[in-house]
C-alpha positions as CSV (number, residue, x, y, z in Angstrom):
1,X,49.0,16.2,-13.0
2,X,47.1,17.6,-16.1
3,X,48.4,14.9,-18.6
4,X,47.2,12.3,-15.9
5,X,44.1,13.1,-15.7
6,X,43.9,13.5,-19.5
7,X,45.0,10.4,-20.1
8,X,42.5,9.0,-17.6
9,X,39.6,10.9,-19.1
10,X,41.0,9.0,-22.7
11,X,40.7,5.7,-21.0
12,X,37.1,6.0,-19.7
13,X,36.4,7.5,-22.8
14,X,37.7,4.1,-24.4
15,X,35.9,2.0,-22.2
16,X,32.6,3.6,-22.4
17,X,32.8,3.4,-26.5
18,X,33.6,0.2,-26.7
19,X,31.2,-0.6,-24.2
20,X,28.4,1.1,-26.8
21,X,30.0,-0.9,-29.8
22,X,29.7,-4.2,-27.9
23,X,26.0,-3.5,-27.3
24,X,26.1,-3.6,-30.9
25,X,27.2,-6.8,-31.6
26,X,25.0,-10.1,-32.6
27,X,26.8,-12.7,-30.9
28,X,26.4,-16.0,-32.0
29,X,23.8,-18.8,-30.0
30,X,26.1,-21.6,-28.0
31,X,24.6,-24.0,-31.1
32,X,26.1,-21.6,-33.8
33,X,29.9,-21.8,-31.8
34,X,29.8,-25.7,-31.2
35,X,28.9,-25.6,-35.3
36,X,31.7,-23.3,-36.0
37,X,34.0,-24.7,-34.1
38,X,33.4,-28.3,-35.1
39,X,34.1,-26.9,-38.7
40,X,37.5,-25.4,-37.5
41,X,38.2,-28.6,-36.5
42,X,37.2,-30.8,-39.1
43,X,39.4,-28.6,-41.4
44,X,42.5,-28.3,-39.1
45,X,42.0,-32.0,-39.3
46,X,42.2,-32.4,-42.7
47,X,44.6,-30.2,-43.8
48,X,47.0,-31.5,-41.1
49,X,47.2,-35.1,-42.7
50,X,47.4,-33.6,-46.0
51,X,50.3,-31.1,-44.7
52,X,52.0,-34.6,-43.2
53,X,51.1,-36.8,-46.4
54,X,52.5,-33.8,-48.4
55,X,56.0,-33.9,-46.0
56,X,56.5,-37.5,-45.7
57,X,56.4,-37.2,-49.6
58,X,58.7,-34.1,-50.0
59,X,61.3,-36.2,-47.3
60,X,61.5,-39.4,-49.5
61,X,62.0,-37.5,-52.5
62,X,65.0,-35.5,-51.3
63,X,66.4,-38.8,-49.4
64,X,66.1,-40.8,-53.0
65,X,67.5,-37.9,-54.6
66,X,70.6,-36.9,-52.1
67,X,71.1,-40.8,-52.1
């Protein structure tokens, strides 16, 4: 029974400190997120087609090499 209730008194302890720490935080304005997340975008874009350019390359290469 004593290790229960230490472990329970742990957990609230967790929960109560990360509940100070989140206080803490600046979070970002829903304009800031869209902007972010546009950018995340945009560059998952981008380096996708490169990544595909890159492997439709690499393929034709080792097809005109292995014949």
């Amino acid at each position: 029974m004593d290790r229960i209730k230490l472990i329970a008194e742990k957990i609230v302890r967790f929960l109560k400190e990360a509940k100070v720490e989140l206080k803490k935080v600046t979070w970002p304005t829903p304009r800031q997120t869209l902007a972010s997340t546009s950018v995340v975008i945009i560059v998952v874009i981008i380096v996708s087609i490169y990544l595909g350019i890159v492997d439709f390359g690499v393929a034709k290469a080792i097809r005109f090499v292995l014949g």
